[in-house]
VOSE-923092 format. One record per residue (C-alpha): x, y negated, z; residue in one letter. Coordinates in pm, whole numbers, plus 50000, padded with zeros to 5 digits. Each point is the difference from the previous one (the first is absolute). Layout:
BEGIN
XYZa/...
***
This chain:
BEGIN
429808548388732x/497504993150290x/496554988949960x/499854968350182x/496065003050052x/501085027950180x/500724996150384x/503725003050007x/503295002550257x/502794984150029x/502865011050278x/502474983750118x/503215006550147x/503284986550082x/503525004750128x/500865036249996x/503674990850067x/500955033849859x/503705017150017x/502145029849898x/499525014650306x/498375035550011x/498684997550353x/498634963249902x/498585011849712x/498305024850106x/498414981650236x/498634971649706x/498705028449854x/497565019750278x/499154961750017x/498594992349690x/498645039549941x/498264989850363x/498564970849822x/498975014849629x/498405034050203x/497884975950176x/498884982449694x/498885035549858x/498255008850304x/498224968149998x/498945006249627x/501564967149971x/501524993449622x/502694970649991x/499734981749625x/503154976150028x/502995002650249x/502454965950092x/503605004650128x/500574965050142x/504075008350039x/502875016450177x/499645034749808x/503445004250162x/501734990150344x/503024985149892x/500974986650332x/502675024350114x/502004999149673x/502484976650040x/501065017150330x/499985033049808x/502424987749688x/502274984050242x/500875026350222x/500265024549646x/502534971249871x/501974996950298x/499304962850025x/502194978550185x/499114999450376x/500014965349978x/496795001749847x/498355016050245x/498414987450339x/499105016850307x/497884990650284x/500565017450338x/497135031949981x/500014997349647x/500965015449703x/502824982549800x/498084981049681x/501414985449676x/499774966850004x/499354989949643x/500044961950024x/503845001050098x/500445025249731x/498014982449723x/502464966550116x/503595018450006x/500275030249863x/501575002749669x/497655008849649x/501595031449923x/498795014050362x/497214983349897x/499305015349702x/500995035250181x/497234991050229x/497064992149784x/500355029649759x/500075025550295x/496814978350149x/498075001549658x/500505037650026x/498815006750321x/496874974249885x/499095024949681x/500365029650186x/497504990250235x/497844988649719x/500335031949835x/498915016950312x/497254974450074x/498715007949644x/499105039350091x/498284986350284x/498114970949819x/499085027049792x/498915025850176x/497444971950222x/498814991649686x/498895032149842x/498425007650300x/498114969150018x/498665013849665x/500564965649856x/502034993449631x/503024983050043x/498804974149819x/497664993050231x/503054989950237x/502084963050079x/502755000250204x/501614963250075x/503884995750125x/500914999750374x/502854980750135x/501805040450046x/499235008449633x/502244972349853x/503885006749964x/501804969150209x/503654999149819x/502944977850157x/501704993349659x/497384978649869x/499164974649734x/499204969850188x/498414980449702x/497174998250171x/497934967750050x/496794988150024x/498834965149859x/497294978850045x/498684988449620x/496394983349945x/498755010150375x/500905033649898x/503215021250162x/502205018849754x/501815031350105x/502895004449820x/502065033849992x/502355019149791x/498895034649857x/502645019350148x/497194994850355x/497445017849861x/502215030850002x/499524999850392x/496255008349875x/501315028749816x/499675030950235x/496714992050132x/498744995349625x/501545031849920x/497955013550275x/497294988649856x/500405011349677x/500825036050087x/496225001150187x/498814981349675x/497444979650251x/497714970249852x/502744974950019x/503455018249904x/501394985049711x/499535029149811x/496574997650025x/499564963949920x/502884998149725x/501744976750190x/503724991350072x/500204980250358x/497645000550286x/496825006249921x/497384967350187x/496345009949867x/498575027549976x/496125013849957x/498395029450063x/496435003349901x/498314965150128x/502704992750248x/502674975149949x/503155004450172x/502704971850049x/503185014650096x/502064975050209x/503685013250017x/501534981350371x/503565017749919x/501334971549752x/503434989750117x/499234968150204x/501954964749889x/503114995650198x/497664965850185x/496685021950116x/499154999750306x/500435033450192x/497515024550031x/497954987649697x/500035015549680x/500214994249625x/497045010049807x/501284985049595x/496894980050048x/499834987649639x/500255039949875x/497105003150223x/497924968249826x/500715011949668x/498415039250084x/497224978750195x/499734982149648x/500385024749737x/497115026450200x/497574970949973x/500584999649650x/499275036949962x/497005003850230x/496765000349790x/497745002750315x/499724990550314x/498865029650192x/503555007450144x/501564999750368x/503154988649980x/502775014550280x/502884985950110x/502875024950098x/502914994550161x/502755012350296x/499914965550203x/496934983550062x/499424963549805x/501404975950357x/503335020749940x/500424983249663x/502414974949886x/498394965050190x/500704974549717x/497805025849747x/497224997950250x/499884967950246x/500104966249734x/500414978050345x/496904979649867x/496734997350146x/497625015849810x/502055012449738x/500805033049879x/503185015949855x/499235010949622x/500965036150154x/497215002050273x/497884984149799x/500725029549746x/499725028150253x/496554983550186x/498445000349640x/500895036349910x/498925011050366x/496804980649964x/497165011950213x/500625037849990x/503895002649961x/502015018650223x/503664996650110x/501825035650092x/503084997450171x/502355024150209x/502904990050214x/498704993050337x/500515032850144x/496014996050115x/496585015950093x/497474996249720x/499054962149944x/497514990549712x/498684960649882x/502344984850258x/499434964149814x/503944985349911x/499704969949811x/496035009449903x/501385031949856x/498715034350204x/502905021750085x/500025034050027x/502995010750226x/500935043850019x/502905024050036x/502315009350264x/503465023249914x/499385031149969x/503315010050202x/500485023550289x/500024975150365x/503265012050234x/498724977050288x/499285022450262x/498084978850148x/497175004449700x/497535029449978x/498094986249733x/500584985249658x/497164984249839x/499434984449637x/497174986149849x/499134994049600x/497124981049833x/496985016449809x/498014974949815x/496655006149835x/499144978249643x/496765002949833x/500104982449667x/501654967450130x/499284997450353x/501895008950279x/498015029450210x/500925021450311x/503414990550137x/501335029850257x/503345012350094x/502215030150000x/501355006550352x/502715028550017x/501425010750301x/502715021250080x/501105014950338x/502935020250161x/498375033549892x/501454993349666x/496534994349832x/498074972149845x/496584992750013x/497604977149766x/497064980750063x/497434980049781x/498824972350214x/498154966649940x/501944965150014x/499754988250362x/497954964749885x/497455025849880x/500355018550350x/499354966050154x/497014988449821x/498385036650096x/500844991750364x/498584967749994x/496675014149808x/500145019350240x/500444985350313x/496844975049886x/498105029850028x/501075013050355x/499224968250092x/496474990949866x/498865034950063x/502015007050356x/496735007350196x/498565022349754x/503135019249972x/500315004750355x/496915012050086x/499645024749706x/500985031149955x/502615002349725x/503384998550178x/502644983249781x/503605016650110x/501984985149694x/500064968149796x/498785026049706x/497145010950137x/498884966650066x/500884991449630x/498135030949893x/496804984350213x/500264962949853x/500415005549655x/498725033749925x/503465019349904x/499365037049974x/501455025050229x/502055025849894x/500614982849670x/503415007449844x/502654969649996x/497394983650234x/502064969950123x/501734993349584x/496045004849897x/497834982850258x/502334973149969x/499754996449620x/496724998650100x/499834972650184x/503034979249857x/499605000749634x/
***
């Protein structure tokens, strides 16, 4: 429990796309030990951690069972300067079920075992973040979810009283069941275990913060359109519906967390196709984000983006895999994670994690501020060069870096320790 007068942290990462692979592994690891040393350098305590998906890489599976079954060759295509890859649309369409069946058991193996592993890891990160697990959430990526070819294909989604209905049979939510297992073995704040629940859990609160836990790995009706996803928007209303009716204050921030980001979701739940009318859905999710909500999401395989407004709701983008790069062209790898400030119910400092790792085989960490912060400094900044060029010229004081002259302008202390993190709290907050 966290006092929420307190000035607290919240970091966020994403997309550690982790294997069973020794060398890989060990690689995620000096990575995140880079990133939790830093953090005790800094003096810098983290309160709440968010996992916003793809725990696991999941990927290179299919090719892996395959070649272990002795598939067919007819299943396979190669390009000229390419590997040979399983192609798993012809397979899904003509092979027969009992290959089928073969298939997905020795898939769903391969998919716990890297769980299991990913589990020590998760583990490990967290104890030396120095945070409880249940000060943890961790939503579903598209690589944590088990994609079966026998499947139940009951699935449908109907349009009753302006609202869609998602209808599935049970035997889908057992695609769920090694990444909730996952989560129950870490015991983290929204395991089933820890909130006595039986299916995916979709709310979940920690101290003053709400969060909504969108799940984008439903099985998508045979008629949506490709490369949106299902959401089981009406599960989501009712956990929208139900917190209301539990809250007994309003002093919360409420976050949204999920793998894709909110444009990536199922059209018909968002887009009504009237002017000036909302979907019950984003009408649903713009109310619980209200002024100071927040909307985590992974995926993107990008730099550090926070409050990019999507459909009036800031997102906050992070995480790139974790995996060793064997293009020789590359020196560097580089990923980037969120670290968000709250003070009671507002929204403070907003900087990002920047890790970088090069061919000597070590990584490196950096605390730096968010680059619109960087650019309202410059600005500030280049006011004063301007208004005062004269002065500057002719005086004495010789300003050989953009710090210097910061120092000069706003009074930021030499020698101070953290200096850039600090002077820019400073300024920003």
């Amino acid at each position: 429990m966290n006092d929420i007068n307190t000035l607290r942290l919240i970091l966020h990462v994403s997309d550690f796309h982790l294997t069973d692979n020794n060398e890989e592994l060990e690689h995620a690891k000096k990575a995140l030990k880079s990133l939790t040393e830093k953090l005790k350098s800094e003096k810098i305590k983290i309160d709440y951690l968010v996992h916003t998906g793809d725990i696991i890489n999941s990927s290179d599976i299919f090719d892996i069972v395959a070649n272990e079954l002795h598939i067919d060759d007819m299943y396979f295509t190669t390009e000229e300067g390419e590997p040979r890859r399983f192609n798993k649309k012809l397979f899904a369409q003509e092979a027969d079920e009992e290959i089928k069946h073969k298939f997905d058991d020795a898939v769903k193996t391969i998919v716990e075992r890297r769980f299991d592993v990913a589990a020590e890891i998760m583990r490990k990160f967290i104890s030396d973040l120095n945070i409880p697990f249940g000060s943890v959430v961790i939503c579903c990526g598209n690589h944590d979810v088990l994609r079966p070819f026998v499947i139940d294909k009951s699935i449908s989604c109907k349009k009753e009283n302006d609202k869609w209905m998602y209808g599935y049979p049970e035997t889908l939510l057992m695609n769920f069941m090694p990444f909730e297992n996952f989560l129950n073995q870490l015991g983290v704040a929204n395991s089933q275990s820890r909130c006595a629940q039986t299916e995916p859990v979709s709310i979940c609160t920690l101290d003053n913060l709400n969060f909504l836990i969108l799940n984008t790995n439903w099985q998508n009706p045979k008629k949506q359109k490709e490369g949106y996803y299902c959401i089981n928007c009406e599960r989501v209303r009712d956990s929208i519906t139900k917190l209301y009716e539990d809250l007994d204050s309003q002093d919360y921030i409420n976050i949204v967390l999920a793998h894709k980001p909110i444009y990536e979701i199922c059209e018909k739940t968002r887009l009504a196709y009237k002017r000036y009318i909302k979907t019950p859905f984003m009408s649903d999710i713009q109310k619980f984000t209200g002024e100071n909500g927040l909307y985590f999401c992974g995926d993107k395989h990008t730099r550090s983006i926070i409050a990019s407004q999507i459909h009036d709701i800031p997102h906050y983008f992070s995480g790139e895999p974790l995996n060793i790069s064997h293009d020789k062209t590359e020196d560097v790898s580089e990923v980037e994670y969120n670290l968000i400030e709250i003070f009671k119910n507002k929204i403070g400092m907003e900087r990002k994690i920047h890790l970088k790792y090069n061919k000597e085989n070590t990584w490196t960490c950096e605390i730096r501020p968010q680059d619109a912060v960087v650019s309202k400094l410059y600005k500030l900044s280049k006011k004063h060069i301007v208004k005062n060029a004269f002065e500057t010229i002719a005086g004495p004081k010789n300003f050989d870096s953009w710090e210097n002259l910061c120092q000069e302008i706003y009074g930021w202390k030499m020698g101070e320790m953290n200096d850039w993190v600090s002077n820019l709290n400073n300024l920003f907050l």
